[in-house]
C-alpha positions in Angstrom: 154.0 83.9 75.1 150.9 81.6 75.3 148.4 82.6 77.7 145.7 79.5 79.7 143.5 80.5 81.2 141.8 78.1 83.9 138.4 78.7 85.7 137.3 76.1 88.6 133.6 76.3 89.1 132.0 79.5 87.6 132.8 80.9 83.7 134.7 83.7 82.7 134.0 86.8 81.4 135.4 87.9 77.8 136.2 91.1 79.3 138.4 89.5 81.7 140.1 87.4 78.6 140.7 90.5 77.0 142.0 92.3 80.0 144.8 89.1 81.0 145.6 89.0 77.6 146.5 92.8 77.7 148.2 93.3 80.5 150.7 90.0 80.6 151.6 90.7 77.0 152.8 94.1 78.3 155.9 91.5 80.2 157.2 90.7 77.2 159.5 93.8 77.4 161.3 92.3 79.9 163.9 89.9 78.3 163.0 87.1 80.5 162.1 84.2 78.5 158.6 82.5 79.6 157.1 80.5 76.9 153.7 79.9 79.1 151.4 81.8 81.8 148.8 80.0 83.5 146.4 81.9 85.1 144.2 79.8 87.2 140.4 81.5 89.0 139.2 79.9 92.2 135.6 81.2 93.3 135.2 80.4 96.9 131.6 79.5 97.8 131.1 80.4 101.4 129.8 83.5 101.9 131.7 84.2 104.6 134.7 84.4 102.5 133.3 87.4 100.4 135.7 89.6 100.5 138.5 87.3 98.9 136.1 85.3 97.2 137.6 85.5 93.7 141.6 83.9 93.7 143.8 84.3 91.2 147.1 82.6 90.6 150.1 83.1 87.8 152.0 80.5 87.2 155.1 80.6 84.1 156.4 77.7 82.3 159.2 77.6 80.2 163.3 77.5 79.7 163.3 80.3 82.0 162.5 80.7 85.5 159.2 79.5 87.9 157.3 82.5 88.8 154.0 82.3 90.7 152.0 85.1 92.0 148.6 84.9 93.7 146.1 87.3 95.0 142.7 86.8 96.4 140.4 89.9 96.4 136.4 90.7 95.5 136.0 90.1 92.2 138.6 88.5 89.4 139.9 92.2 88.1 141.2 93.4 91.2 142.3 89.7 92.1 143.8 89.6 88.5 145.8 92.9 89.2 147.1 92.5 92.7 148.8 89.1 91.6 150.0 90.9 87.9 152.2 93.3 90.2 154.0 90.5 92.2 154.4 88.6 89.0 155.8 92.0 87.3 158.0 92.6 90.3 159.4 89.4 89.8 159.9 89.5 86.5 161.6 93.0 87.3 163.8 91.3 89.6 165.4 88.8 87.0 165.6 91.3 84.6 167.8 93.8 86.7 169.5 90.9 88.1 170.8 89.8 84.2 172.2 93.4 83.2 175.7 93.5 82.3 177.0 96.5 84.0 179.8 97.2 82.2 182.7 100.0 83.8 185.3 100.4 81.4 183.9 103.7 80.1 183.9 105.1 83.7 188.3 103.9 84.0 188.2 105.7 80.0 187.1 108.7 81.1 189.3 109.2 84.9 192.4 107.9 82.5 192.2 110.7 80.0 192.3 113.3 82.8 
């Protein structure tokens, strides 16, 4: 999975980089294919806006589905993980969703008694 990372108007930490780079490798054990994550950091200037002045938004590219998650909070970690949990619970979703759940050992096993 390759990982871009965009930042509009301020720089990024390397921190950060290693932090995003941790944590969306950790969807690869899903067996949804997604070939690229976006991950996009809006700083809002106004100072009234402080409290969800850092926004982050997902965005996956690929054969596979569209997922986008978005989260605005303080700073870019806590933005980062609030939008990482809808964009795992998605993933989550198509993964469950694809599982073959397959009965015939259940009919086996009420045949043979």
């Amino acid at each position: 999975m390759k990982i871009v990372i965009h930042a509009r108007s301020e720089g990024i930490a390397e921190d950060f980089k290693v932090i995003v780079h941790e944590k969306l490798s950790t969807m690869e054990r899903f067996s949804v294919l997604i070939e690229r994550v976006e991950v996009e950091i809006i700083h809002e200037q106004n100072p009234r806006q402080s409290k969800k002045s850092h926004k982050v938004i997902l965005t996956s590219h690929g054969s596979g589905p569209l997922l986008r998650a978005e989260a605005a909070e303080f700073n870019d970690v806590a933005a980062f993980d609030d939008a990482i949990k809808s964009f795992e619970l998605q993933i989550r979703k198509i993964h469950e969703r694809s599982k073959d759940y397959d009965r015939d050992t259940l009919r086996k096993f009420k045949s043979n008694l």
